[in-house]
C-alpha positions as CSV (number, residue, x, y, z in Angstrom):
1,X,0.0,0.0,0.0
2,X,1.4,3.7,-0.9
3,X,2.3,5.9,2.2
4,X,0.1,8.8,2.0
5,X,0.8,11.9,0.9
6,X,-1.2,14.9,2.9
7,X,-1.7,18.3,1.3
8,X,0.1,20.2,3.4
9,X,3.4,18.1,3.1
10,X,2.5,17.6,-1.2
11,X,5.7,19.3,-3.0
12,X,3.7,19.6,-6.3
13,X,6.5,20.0,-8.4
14,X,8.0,17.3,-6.9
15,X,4.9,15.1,-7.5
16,X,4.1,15.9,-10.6
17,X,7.9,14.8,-12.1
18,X,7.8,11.6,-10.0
19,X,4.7,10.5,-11.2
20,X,5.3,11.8,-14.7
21,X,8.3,9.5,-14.8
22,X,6.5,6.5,-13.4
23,X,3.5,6.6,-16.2
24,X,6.8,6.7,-19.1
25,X,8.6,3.8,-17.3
26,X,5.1,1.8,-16.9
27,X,3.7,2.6,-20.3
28,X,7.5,2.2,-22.3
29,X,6.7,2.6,-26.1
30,X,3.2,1.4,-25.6
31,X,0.0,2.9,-26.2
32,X,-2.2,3.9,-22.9
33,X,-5.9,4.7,-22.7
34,X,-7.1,7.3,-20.2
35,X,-10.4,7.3,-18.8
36,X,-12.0,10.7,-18.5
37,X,-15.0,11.4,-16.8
38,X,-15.0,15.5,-16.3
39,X,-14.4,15.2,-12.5
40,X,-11.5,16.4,-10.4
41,X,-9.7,13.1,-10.3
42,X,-9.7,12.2,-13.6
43,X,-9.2,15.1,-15.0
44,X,-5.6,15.5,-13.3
45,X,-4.8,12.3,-14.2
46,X,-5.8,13.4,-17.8
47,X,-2.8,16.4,-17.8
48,X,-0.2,13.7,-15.8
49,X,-0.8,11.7,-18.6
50,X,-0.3,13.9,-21.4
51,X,2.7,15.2,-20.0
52,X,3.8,12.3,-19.5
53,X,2.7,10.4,-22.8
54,X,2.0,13.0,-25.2
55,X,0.7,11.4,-28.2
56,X,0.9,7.4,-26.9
57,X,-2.1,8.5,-24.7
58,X,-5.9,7.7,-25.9
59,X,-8.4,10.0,-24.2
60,X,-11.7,8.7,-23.4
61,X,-14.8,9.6,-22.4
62,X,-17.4,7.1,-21.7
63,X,-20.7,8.8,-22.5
64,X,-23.3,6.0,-19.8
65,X,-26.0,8.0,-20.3
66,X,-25.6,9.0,-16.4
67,X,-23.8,12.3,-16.7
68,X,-25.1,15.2,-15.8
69,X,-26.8,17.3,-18.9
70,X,-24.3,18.1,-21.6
71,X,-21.1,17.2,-19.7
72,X,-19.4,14.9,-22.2
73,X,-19.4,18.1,-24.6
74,X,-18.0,20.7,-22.2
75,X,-15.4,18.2,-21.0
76,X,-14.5,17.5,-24.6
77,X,-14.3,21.1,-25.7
78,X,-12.6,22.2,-21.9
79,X,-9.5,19.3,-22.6
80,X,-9.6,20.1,-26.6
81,X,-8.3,24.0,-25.5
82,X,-6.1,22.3,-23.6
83,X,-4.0,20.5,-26.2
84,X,-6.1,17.2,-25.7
85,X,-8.3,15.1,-28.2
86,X,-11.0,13.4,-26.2
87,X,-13.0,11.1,-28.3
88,X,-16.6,10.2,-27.1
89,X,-17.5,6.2,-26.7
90,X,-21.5,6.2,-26.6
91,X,-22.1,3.1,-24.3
92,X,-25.8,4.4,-23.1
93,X,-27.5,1.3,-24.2
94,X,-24.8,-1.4,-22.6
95,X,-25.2,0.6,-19.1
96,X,-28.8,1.1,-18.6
97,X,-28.9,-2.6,-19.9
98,X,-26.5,-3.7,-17.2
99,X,-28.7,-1.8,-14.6
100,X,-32.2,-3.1,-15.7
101,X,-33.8,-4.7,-13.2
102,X,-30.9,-3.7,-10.1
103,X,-32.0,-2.2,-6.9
104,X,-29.5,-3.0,-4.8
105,X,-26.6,-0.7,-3.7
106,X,-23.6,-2.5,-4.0
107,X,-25.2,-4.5,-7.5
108,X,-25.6,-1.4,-9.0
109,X,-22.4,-0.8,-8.4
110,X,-20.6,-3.7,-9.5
111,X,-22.9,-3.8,-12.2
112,X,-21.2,0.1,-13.8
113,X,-18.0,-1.2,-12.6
114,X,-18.0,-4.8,-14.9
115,X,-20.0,-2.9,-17.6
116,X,-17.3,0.4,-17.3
117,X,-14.1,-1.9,-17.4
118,X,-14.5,-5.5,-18.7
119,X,-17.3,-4.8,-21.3
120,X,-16.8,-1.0,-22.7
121,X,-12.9,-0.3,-21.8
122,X,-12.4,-4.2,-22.5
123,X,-13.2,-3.2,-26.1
124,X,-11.6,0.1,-26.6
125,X,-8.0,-1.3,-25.2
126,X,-8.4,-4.3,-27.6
127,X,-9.2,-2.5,-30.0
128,X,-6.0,-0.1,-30.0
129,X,-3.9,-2.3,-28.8
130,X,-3.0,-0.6,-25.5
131,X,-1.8,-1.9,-22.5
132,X,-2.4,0.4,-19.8
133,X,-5.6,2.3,-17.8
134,X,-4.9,5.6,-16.4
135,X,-7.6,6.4,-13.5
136,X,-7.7,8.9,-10.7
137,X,-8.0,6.5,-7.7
138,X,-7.5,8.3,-4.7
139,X,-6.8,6.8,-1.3
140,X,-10.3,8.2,0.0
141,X,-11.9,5.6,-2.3
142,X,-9.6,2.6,-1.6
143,X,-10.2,3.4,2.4
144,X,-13.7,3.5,2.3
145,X,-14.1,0.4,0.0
146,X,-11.0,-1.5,2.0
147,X,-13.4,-0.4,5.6
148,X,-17.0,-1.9,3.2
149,X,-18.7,1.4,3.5
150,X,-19.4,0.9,-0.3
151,X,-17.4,-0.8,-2.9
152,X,-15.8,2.4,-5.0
153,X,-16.3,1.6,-8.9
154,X,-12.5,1.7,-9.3
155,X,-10.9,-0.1,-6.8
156,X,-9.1,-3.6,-7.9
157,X,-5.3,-4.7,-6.3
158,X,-6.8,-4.0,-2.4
159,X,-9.4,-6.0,-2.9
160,X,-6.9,-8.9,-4.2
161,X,-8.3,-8.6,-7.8
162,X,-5.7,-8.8,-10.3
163,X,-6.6,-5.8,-13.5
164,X,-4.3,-7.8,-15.9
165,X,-6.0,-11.2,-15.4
166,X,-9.6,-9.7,-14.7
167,X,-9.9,-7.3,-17.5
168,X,-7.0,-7.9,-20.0
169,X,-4.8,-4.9,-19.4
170,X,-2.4,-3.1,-16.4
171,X,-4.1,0.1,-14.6
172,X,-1.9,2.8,-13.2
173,X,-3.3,5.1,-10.5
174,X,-0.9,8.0,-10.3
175,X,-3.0,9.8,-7.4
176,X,-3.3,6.9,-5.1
177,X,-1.5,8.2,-2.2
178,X,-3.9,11.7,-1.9
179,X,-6.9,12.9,-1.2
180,X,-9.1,15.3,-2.2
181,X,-7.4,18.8,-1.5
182,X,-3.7,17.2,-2.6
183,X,-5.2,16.5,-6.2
184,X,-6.4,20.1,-6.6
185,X,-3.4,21.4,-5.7
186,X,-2.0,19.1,-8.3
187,X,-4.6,20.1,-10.8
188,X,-3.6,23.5,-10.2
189,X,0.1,23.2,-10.5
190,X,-0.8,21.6,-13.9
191,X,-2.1,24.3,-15.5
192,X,-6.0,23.3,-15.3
193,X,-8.1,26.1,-15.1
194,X,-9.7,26.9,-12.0
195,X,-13.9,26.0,-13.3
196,X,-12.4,22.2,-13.2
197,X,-9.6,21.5,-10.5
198,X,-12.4,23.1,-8.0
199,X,-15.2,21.6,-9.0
200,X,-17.2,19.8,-6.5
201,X,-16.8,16.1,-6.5
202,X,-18.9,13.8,-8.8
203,X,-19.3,9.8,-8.3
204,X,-17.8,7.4,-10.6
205,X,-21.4,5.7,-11.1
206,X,-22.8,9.3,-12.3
207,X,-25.8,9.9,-11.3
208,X,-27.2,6.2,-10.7
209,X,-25.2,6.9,-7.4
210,X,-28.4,9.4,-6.6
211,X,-31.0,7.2,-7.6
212,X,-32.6,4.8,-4.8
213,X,-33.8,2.3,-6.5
214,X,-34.0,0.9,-10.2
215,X,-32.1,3.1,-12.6
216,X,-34.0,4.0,-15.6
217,X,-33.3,6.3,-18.7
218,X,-36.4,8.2,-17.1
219,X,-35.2,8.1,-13.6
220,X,-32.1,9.4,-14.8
221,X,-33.5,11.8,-16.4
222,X,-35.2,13.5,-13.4
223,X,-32.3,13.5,-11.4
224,X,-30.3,14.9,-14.7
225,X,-33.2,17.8,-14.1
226,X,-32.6,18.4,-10.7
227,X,-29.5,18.5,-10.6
228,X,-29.4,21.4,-13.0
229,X,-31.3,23.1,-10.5
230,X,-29.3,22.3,-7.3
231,X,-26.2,23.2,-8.7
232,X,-27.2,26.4,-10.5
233,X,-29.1,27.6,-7.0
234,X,-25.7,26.1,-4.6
235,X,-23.3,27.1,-6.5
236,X,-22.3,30.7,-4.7
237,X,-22.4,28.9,-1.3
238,X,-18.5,27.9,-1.0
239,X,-19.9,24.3,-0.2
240,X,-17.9,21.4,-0.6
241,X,-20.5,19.3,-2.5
242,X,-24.3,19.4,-3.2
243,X,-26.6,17.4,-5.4
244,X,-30.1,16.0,-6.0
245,X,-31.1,12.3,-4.9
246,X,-34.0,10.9,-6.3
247,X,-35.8,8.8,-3.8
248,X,-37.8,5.6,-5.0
249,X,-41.0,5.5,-2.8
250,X,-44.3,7.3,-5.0
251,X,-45.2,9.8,-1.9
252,X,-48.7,11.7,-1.6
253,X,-49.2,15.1,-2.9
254,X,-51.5,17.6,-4.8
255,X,-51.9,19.6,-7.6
256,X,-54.7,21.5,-8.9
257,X,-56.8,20.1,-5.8
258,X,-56.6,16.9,-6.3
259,X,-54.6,14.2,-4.8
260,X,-51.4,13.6,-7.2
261,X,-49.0,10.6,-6.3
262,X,-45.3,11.7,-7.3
263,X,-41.8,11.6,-6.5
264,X,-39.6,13.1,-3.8
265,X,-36.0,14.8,-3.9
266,X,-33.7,15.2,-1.9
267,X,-31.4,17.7,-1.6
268,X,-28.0,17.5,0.1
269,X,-25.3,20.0,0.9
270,X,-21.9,19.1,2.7
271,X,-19.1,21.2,4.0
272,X,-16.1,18.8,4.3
273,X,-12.4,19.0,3.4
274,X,-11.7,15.6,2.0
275,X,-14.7,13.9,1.8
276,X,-14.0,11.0,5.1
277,X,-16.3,13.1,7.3
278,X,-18.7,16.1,6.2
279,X,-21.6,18.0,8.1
280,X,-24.6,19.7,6.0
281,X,-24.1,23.2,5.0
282,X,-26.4,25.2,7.4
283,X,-28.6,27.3,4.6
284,X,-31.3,29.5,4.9
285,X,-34.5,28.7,4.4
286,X,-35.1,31.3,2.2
287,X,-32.5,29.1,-0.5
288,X,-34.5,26.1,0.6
289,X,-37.9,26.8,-0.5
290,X,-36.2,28.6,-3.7
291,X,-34.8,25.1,-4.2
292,X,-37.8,23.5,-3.4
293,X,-40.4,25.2,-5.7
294,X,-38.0,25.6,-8.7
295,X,-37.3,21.8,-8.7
296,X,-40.8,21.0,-8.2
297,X,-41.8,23.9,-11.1
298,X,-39.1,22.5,-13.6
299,X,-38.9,18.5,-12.6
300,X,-41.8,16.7,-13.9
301,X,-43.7,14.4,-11.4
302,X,-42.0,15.9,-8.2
303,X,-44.0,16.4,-5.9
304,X,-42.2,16.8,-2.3
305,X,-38.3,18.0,-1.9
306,X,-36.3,17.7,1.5
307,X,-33.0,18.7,2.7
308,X,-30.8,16.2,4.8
309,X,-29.7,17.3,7.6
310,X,-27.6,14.0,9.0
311,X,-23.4,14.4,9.1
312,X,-21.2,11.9,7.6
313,X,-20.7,9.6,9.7
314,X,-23.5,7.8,9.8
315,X,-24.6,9.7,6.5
316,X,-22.5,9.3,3.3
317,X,-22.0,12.2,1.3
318,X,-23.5,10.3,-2.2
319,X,-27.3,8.2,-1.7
320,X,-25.6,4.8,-3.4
């Protein structure tokens, strides 16, 4: 296991050249692929990985159909000003396929995770021959899946599962030894502009991690609308994290006097520093009910929206 790195002892610089030099040495004259997914993580990894690679790196983006509404575009375009080609793999039908049927929390996520690396990225390294899998592991998701608070979608050697013999190729996890506030530091040192090494955290399972319940191209698509919302109306409040969760029991409600069964949001909002604890951000209730009746205006069959107000621990910051 890699001896952590803390933020306040991370030499960037220093980082940054060492781990440089390890993706070269791992890689040799080989082709790598790089999984890109818009998020903090992953998108350092992304820069590490050109330095590194240049043109022996393979960009990816895997559109699920569980981003959030016209991400794989913006992260495309953001990367493409930044000297990087990142083609688009449309695997919407394999995913929702995968998840048909799956309620259960940890099934849905070792449902993404086979679909995400043995079926999809299975196929893309065949196909160009690579031999590597850049991801932005960090040691927050190998603790909490190592301690069985939830099985993180990208988490293989400490569970004693072998990438090469499971999947077909070698993944390298340049960030493994930091945590949240060390990788946007890195990010920063690596020239990434400010709108994506400080953006708030988003789950490897996408938004299926904020669906209780079944996950549907519909279901999706509520949350999708939600989430629009919550992060348009959070996004001045300095918080660490915020989101929309869409909960899976019909609950009772009205519209237009009559008695309308719908669905119900929830809306969370953490301050936290590196995601292993996190309490809810204390906002006014004037935000909430602006929350409340724009998501119930916009979202189609909403008809009740609450606000958690439980820290982590017991809570968990995502609902999955």
């Amino acid at each position: 296991m890699s001896v952590e790195i803390t933020a306040q002892e991370l030499d960037t610089e220093q980082f940054i050249n060492e781990k440089v030099k390890e993706i070269k040495d791992a890689v040799g004259d080989g082709m790598a692929i790089n999984a890109l997914s818009g998020g903090v993580d992953s998108s350092v990894v992304t820069m590490l990985g050109h330095r590194a690679l240049g043109e022996q790196l393979m960009t990816v983006f895997v559109e699920n159909g569980l981003m959030r509404e016209g991400e794989a575009e913006q992260v495309a375009a953001l990367f493409q000003r930044l000297g990087v080609t990142v083609e688009i793999a449309d695997a919407r039908e394999e995913f929702f396929a995968a998840l048909q049927g799956v309620t259960d929390p940890e099934a849905k996520r070792e449902a993404i995770t086979q679909t995400f690396y043995r079926d999809v990225f299975g196929r893309i390294v065949k196909e160009s021959g690579a031999r590597c899998l850049l991801q932005g592991t960090i040691l927050t998701d190998v603790d909490e899946t190592v301690a069985g608070i939830k099985r993180q979608h990208n988490v293989f050697e400490q569970l004693g599962i072998d990438p090469q013999e499971t999947f077909g190729y070698r993944i390298i996890e340049p960030l493994i030894q930091l945590r949240k506030d060390g990788v946007r530091r890195v990010g920063k040192a690596l020239g990434l502009p400010g709108e994506q090494f400080e953006r708030i955290p988003f789950p490897g399972p996408a938004l299926s991690a904020r669906v209780i319940g079944e996950v549907t191209p519909e279901r999706i698509e509520t949350v999708r609308k939600a989430t629009v919302i919550v992060e348009q109306l959070l996004k001045d409040t300095g918080a660490f994290q915020y989101m929309a969760i869409l909960h899976e029991d019909r609950v009772t409600g009205m519209r237009e006097g009559r008695r309308d069964f719908g669905q119900q949001i929830e809306v969370r909002c953490w301050e936290s520093i590196d995601a292993r604890t996190a309490t809810p951000t204390r906002l006014s209730f004037e935000t909430l009910e602006d929350l409340a009746a724009e998501i119930i205006r916009e979202v189609p069959g909403v008809v009740s929206v609450t606000y958690n107000i439980a820290s982590k621990p017991p809570s968990t910051i995502e609902a999955i």
